[in-house]
PAZAPA-4460 file (N, C-alpha, C; in steps of 0.05 Angstrom, whole numbers, plus 32768, in hexadecimal, padded with zeros to 4 digits):
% residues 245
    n_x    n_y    n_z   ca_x   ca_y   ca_z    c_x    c_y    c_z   seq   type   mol
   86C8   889B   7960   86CE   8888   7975   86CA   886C   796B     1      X     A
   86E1   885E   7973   86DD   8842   796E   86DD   882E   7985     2      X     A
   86D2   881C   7988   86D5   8807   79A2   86DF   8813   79B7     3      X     A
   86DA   882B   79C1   86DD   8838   79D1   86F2   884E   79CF     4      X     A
   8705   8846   79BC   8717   885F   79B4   8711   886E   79AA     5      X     A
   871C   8888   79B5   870C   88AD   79B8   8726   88BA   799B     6      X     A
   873A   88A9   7995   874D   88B5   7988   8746   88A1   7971     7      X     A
   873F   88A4   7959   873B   8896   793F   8751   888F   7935     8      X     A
   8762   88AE   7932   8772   88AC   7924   8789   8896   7932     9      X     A
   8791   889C   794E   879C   887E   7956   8790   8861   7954    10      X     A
   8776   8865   7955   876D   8840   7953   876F   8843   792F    11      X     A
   8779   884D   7924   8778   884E   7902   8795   883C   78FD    12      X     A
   87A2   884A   7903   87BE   8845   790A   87C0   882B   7914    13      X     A
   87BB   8822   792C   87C8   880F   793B   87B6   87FA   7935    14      X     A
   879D   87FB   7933   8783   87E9   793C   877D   87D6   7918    15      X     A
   8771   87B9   7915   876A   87B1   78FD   874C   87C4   78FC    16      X     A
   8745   87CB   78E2   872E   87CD   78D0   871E   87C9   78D7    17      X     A
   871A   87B0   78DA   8704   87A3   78E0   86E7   87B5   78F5    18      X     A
   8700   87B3   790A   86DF   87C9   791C   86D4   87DE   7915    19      X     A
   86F2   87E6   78FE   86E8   880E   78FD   86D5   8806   78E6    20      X     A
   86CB   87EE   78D6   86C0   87E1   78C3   86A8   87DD   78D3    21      X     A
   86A1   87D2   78E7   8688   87CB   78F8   867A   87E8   7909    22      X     A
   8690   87F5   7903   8683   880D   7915   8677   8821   78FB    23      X     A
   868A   8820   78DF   8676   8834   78CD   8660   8822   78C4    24      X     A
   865F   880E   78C7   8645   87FC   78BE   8637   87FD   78D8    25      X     A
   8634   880D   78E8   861F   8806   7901   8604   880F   78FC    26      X     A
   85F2   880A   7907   85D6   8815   790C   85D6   881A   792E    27      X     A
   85C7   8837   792E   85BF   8836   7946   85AA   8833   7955    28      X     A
   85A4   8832   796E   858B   882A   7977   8572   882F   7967    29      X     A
   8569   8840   795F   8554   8848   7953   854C   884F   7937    30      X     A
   856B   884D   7925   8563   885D   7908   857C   8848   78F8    31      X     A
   857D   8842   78E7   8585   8837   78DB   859A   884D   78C4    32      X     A
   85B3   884A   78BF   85C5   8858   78B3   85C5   8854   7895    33      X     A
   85C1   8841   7884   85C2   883C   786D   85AC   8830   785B    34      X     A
   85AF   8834   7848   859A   881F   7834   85AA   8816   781F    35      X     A
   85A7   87FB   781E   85B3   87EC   7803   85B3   87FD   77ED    36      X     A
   85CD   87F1   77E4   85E0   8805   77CF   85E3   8823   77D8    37      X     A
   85E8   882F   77E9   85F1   8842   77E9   8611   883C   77F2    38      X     A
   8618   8856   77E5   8637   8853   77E5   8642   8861   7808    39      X     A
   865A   8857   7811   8663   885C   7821   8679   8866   782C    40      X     A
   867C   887C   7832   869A   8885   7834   86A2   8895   785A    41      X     A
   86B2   8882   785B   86B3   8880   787C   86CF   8895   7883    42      X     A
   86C9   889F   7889   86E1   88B7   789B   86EC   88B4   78B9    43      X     A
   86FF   88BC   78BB   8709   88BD   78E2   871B   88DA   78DF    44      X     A
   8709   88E9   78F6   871A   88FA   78FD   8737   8904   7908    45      X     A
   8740   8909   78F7   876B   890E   78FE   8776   8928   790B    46      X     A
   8764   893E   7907   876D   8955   7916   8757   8968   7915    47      X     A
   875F   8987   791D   8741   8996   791C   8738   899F   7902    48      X     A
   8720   898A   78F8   8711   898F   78DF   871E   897D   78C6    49      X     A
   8731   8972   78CE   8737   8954   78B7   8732   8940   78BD    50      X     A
   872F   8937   78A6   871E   891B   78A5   872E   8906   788C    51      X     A
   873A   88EE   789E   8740   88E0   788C   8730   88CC   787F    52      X     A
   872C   88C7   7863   871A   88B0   7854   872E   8898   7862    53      X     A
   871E   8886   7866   8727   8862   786D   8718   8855   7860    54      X     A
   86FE   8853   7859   86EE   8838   784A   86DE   8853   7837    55      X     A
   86D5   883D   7820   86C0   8845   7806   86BA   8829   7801    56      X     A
   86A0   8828   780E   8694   880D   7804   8676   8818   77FF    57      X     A
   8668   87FC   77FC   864E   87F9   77F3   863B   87ED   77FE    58      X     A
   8628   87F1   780F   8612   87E1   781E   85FC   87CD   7802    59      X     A
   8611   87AF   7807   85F4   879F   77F8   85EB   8791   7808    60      X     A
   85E9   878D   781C   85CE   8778   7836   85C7   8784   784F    61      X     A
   85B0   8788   784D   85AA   879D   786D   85A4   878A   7877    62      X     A
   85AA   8786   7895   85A6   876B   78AB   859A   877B   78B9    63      X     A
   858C   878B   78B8   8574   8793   78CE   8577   8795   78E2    64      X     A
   858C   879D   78EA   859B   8798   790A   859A   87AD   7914    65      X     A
   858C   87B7   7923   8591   87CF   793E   85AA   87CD   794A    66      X     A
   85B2   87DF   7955   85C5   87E5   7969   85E2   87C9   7968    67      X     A
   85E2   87D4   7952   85F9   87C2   794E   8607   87C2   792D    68      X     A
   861A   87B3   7922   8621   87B2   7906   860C   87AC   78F2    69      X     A
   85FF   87C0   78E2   85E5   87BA   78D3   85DC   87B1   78BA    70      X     A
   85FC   87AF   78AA   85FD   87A2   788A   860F   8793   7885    71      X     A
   860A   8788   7875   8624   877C   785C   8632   8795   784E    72      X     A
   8647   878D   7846   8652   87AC   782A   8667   8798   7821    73      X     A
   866B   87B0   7809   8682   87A1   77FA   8694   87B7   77F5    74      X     A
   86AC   87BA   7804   86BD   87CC   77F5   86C2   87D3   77DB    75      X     A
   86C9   87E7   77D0   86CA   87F6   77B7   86E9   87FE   77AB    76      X     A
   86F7   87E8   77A2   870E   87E1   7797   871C   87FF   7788    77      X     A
   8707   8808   7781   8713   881B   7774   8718   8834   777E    78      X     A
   8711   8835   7793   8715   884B   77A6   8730   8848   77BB    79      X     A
   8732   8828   77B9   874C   8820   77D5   8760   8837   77D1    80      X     A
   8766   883F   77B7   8783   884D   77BC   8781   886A   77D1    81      X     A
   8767   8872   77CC   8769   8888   77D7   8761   8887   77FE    82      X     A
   875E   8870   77F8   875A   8875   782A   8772   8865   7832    83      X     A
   876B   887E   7846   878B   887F   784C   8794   8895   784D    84      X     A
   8791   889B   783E   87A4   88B6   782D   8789   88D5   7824    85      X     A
   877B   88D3   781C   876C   88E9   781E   875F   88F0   7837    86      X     A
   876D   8909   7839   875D   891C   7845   874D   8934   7845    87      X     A
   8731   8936   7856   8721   894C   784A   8729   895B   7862    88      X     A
   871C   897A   7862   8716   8989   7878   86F5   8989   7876    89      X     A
   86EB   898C   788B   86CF   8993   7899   86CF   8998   78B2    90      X     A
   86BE   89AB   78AC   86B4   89AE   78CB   869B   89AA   78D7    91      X     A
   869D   899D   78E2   8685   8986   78EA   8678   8994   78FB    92      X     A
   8660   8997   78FC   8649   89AE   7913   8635   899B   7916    93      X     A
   862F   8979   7912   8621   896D   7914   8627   8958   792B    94      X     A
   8617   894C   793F   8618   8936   794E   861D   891B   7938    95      X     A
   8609   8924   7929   8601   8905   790C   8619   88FB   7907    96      X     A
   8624   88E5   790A   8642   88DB   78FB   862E   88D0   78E9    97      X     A
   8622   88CD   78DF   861E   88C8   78BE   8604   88DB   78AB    98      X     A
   8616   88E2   7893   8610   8901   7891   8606   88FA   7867    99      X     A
   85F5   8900   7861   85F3   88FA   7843   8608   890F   7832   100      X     A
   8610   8903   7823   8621   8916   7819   8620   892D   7811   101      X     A
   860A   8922   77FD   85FA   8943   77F1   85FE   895D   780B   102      X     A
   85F4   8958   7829   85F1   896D   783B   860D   897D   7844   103      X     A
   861C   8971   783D   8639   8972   7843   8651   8979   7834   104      X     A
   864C   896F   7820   8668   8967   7802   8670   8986   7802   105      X     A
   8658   8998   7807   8662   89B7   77F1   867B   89BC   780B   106      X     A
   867D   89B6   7828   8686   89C6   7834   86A4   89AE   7834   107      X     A
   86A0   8999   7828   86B9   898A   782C   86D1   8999   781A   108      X     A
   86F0   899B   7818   8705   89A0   780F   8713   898C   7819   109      X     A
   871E   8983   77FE   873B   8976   77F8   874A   8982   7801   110      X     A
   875B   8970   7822   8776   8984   782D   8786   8979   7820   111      X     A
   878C   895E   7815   87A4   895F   7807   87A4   8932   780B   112      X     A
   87AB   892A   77FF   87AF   890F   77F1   87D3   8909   77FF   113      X     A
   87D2   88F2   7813   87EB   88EE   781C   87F7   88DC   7809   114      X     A
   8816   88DC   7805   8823   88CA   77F3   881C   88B0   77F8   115      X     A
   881F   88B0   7816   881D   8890   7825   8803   8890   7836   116      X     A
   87FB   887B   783F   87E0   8877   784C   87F2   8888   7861   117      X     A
   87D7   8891   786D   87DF   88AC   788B   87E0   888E   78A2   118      X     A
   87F6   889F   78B5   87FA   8893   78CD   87FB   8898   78E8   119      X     A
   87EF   88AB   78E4   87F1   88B5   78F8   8808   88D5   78FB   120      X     A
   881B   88D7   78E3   8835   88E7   78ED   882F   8907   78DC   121      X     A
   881B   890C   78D6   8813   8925   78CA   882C   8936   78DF   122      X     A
   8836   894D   78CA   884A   8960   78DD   8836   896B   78EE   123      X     A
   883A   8975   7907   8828   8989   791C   882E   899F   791D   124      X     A
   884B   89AB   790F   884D   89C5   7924   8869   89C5   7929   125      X     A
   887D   89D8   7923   8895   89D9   7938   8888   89D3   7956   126      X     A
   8873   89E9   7961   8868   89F5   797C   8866   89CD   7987   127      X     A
   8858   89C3   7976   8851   89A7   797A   885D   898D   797D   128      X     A
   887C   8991   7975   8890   897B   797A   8889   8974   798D   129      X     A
   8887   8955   7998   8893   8945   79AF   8893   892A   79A6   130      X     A
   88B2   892B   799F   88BD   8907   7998   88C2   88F7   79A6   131      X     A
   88C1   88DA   79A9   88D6   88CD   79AE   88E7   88C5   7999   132      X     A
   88FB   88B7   799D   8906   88B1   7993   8901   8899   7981   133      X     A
   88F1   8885   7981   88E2   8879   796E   88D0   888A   7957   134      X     A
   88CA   88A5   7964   88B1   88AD   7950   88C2   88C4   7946   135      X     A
   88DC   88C7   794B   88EB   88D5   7940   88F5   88C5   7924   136      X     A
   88FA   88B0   792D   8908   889D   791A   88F4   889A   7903   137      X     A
   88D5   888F   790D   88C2   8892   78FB   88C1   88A3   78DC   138      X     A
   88B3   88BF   78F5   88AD   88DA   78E1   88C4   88DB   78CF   139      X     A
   88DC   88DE   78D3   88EF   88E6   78C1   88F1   88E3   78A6   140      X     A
   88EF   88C9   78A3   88EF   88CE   7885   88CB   88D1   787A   141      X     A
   88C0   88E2   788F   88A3   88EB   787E   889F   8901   7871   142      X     A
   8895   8904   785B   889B   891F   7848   8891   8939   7853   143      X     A
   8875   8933   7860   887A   8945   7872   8888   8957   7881   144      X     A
   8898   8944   788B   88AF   8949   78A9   88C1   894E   7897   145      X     A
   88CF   8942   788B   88E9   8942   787C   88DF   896D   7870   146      X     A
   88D0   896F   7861   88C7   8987   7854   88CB   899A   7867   147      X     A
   88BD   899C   7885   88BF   89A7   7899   88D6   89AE   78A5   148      X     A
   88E5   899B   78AA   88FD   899E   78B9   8914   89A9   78AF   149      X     A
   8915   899A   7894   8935   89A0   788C   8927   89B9   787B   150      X     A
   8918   89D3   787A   891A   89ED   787D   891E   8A06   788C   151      X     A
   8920   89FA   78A7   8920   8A06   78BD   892F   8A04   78CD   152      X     A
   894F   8A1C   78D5   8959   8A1B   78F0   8950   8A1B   7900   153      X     A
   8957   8A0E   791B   894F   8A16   7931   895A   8A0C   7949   154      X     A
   8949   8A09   7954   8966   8A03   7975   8946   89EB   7983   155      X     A
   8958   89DF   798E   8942   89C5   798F   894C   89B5   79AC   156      X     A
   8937   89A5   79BF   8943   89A0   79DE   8939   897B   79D1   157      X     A
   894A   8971   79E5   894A   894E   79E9   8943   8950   7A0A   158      X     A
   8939   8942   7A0E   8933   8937   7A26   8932   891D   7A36   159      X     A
   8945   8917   7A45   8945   88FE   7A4F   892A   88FA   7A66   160      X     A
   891B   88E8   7A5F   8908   88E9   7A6E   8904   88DA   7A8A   161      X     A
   892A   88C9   7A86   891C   88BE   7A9A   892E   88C8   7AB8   162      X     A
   8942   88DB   7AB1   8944   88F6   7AC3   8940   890B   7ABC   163      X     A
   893A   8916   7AB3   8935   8935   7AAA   894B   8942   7A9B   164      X     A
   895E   8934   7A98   8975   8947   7A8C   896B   894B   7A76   165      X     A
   8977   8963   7A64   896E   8969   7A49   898B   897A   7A3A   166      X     A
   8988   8978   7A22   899E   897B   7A11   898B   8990   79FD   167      X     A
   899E   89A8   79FA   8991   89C2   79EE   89A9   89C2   79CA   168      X     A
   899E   89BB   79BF   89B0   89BB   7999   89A8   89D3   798E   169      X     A
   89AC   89D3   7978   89B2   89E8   7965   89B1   89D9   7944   170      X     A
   89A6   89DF   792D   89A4   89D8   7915   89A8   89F4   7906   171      X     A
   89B6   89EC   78F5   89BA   8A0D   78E2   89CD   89FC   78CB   172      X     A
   89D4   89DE   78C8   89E5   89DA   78AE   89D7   89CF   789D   173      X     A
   89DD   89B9   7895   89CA   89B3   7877   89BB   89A0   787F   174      X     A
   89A3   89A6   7874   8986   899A   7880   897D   89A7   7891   175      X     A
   8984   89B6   78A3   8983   89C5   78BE   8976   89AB   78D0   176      X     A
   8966   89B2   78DB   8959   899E   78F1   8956   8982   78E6   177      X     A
   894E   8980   78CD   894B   8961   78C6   8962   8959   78C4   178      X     A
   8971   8966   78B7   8990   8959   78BF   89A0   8958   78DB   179      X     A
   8996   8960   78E8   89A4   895C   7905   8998   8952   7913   180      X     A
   897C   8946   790B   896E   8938   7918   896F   8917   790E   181      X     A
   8971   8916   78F1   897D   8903   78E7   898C   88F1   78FC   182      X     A
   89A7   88FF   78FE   89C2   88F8   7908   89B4   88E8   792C   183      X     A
   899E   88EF   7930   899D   88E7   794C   898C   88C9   7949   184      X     A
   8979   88CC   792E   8977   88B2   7923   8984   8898   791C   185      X     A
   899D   88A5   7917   89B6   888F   7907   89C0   8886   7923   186      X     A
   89D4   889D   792C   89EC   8891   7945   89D2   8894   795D   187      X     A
   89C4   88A0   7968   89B9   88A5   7987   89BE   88C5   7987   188      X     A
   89E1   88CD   798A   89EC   88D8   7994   89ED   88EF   7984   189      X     A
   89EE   88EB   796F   89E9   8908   795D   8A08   890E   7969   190      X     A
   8A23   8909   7965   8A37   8907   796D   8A40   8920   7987   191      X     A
   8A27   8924   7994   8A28   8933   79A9   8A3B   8921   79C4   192      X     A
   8A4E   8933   79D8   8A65   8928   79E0   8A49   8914   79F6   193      X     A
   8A3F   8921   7A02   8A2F   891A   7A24   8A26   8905   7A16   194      X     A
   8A13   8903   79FA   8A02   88F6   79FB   8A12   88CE   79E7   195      X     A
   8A29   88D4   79E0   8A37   88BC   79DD   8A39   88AB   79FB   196      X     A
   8A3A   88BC   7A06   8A3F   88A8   7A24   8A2C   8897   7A2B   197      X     A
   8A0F   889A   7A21   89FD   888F   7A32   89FB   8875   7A14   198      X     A
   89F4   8863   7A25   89E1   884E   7A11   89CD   8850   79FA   199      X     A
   89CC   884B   79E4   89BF   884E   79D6   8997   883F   79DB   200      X     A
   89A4   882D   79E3   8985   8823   79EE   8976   883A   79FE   201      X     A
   8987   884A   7A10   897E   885B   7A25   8972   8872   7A1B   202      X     A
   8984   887A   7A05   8975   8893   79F6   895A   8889   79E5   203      X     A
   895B   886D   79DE   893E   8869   79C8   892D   886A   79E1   204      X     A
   892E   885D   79F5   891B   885A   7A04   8910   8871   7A19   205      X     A
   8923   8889   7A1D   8916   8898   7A25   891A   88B8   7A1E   206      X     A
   892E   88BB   7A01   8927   88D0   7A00   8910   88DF   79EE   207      X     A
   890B   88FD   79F0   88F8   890C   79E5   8906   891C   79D1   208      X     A
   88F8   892F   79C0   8904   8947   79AD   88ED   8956   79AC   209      X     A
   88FA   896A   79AE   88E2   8983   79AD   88F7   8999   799C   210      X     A
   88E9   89AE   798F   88F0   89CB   7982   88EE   89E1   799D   211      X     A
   8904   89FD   79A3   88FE   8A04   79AF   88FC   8A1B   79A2   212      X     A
   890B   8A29   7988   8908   8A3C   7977   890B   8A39   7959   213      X     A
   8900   8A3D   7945   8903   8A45   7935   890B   8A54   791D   214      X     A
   891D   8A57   790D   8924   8A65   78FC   8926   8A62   78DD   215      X     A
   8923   8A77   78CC   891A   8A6C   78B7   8939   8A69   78A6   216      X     A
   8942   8A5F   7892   895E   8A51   7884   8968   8A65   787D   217      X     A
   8960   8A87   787D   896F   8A9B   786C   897A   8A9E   7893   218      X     A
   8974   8A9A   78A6   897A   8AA1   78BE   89A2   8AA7   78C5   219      X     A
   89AE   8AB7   78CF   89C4   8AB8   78CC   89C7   8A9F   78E4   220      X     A
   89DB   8A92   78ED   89E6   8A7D   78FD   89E8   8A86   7913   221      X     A
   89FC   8AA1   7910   89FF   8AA4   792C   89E9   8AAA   793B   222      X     A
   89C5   8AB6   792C   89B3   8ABA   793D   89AE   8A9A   7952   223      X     A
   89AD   8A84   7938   89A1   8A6D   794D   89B9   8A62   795B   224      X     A
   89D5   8A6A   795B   89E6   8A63   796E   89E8   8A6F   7993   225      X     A
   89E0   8A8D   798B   89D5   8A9B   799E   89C0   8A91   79B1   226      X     A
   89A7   8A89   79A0   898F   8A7B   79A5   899D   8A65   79BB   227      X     A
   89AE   8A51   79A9   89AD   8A3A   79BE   89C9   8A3B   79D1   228      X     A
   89D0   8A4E   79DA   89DC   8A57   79E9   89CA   8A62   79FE   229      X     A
   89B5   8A76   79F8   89A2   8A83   7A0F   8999   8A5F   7A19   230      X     A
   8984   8A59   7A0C   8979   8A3B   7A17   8988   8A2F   7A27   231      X     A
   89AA   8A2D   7A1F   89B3   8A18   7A2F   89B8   8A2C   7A4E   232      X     A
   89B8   8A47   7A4F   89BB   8A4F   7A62   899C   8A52   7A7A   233      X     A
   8987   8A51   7A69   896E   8A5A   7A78   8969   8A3A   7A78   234      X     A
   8967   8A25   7A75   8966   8A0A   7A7B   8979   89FC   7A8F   235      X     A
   8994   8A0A   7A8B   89A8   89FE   7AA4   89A9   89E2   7A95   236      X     A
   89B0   89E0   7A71   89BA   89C6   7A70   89DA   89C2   7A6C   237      X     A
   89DC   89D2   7A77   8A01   89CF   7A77   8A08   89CC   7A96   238      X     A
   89FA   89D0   7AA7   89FF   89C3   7AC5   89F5   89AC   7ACC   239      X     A
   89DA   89AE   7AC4   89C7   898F   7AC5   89BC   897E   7AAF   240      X     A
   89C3   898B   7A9D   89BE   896E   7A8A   89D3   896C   7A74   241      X     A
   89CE   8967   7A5B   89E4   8959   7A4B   89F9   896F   7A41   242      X     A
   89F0   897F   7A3F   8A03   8992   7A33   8A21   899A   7A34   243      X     A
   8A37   8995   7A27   8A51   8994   7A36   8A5A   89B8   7A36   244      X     A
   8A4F   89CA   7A2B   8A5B   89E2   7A22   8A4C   89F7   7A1C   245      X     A
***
């Protein structure tokens, strides 16, 4: 938690340094967290049992301060490349947010070192999709996502949010989903007939994307053509929402 935010990994993202800087340098009411020169390596939780590194610094001035920011430090230059970007797994069974290493290290694992500082866009999940269309635009070219998508057919819903209509697709050509999801990046319209009609402002601003099945690339076509044929019939988006056929 930071300045009141329960989500880290969003105040990581959106928020300056600085507080998530005053909050690993805190002391609390009664015990004091550090002693000059010890090294410091500050984490925020991103999902269940990862932990992203953000600071490696060094406590050189204790200000004796209770219940509040309690040192000086000096960041540790040689570590910058890696926060951001490394992530551990743990599983944390402690109230203590500050933990000596020694008690801890054996159960830490390296999940894996991101190309780019993390942003929040770690893949979640086909089960997990829900875009807008900004964070569609985002993820895409993330290696993650890009890795994810364009291996997988599948049949996928849009949603206009700000009537309910919804538009039921299909991916099975090259790239499969990243490539047809691409296309909704570039034009809006993903050259679907219903959805040229509307404004392009209208779709950034209120539509969604979600996965509704899955298939893996040896998949024959006509299975996921089938697929999004049933959807468009058990959704009713060919009477009430975009679907022309």
């Amino acid at each position: 938690m930071f300045d009141g935010h329960w989500s880290p990994a969003d105040f990581y993202k959106n928020a300056d340094h600085e507080t998530m800087l005053n909050g690993q340098y805190w002391n609390y009411s009664k015990n004091k967290s550090f002693k000059v020169g010890q090294i410091n390596l500050g984490f925020i939780k991103i999902d269940d049992d990862l932990w992203l590194l953000f600071h490696v610094g060094k406590v050189t001035k204790d200000l004796d301060i209770l219940n509040g920011m309690g040192y000086e430090f000096e960041s540790l230059p040689e570590y910058e490349k890696y926060c951001g970007r490394l992530i551990i797994r743990y599983k944390n069974k402690s109230q203590n947010m500050v933990r000596r290493a020694e008690s801890v290290i054996d159960d830490c694992l390296i999940e894996q070192i991101l190309p780019d500082k993390f942003d929040n866009d770690l893949f979640p999940g086909y089960e997990n999709i829900d875009l807008s269309w900004s964070d569609l635009a985002r993820v895409i070219s993330k290696e993650a996502w890009k890795a994810a998508l364009a291996n997988q057919k599948g049949v996928y819903l849009i949603t206009d949010t700000s009537n309910g209509k919804m538009y039921v697709g299909s991916a099975y050509g090259e790239n499969m989903i990243l490539g047809r999801w691409n296309s909704y990046v570039i034009s809006c319209h993903g050259g679907n007939i219903e959805l040229k009609n509307l404004d392009p402002s209208h779709i950034k601003e209120n539509f969604r994307y979600s996965v509704l099945d899955i298939f893996k690339s040896t998949a024959d076509d006509k299975v996921i053509l089938s697929r999004e044929a049933w959807w468009k019939t058990i959704l009713k988006t060919r009477e009430f929402g975009y679907n022309s056929n």
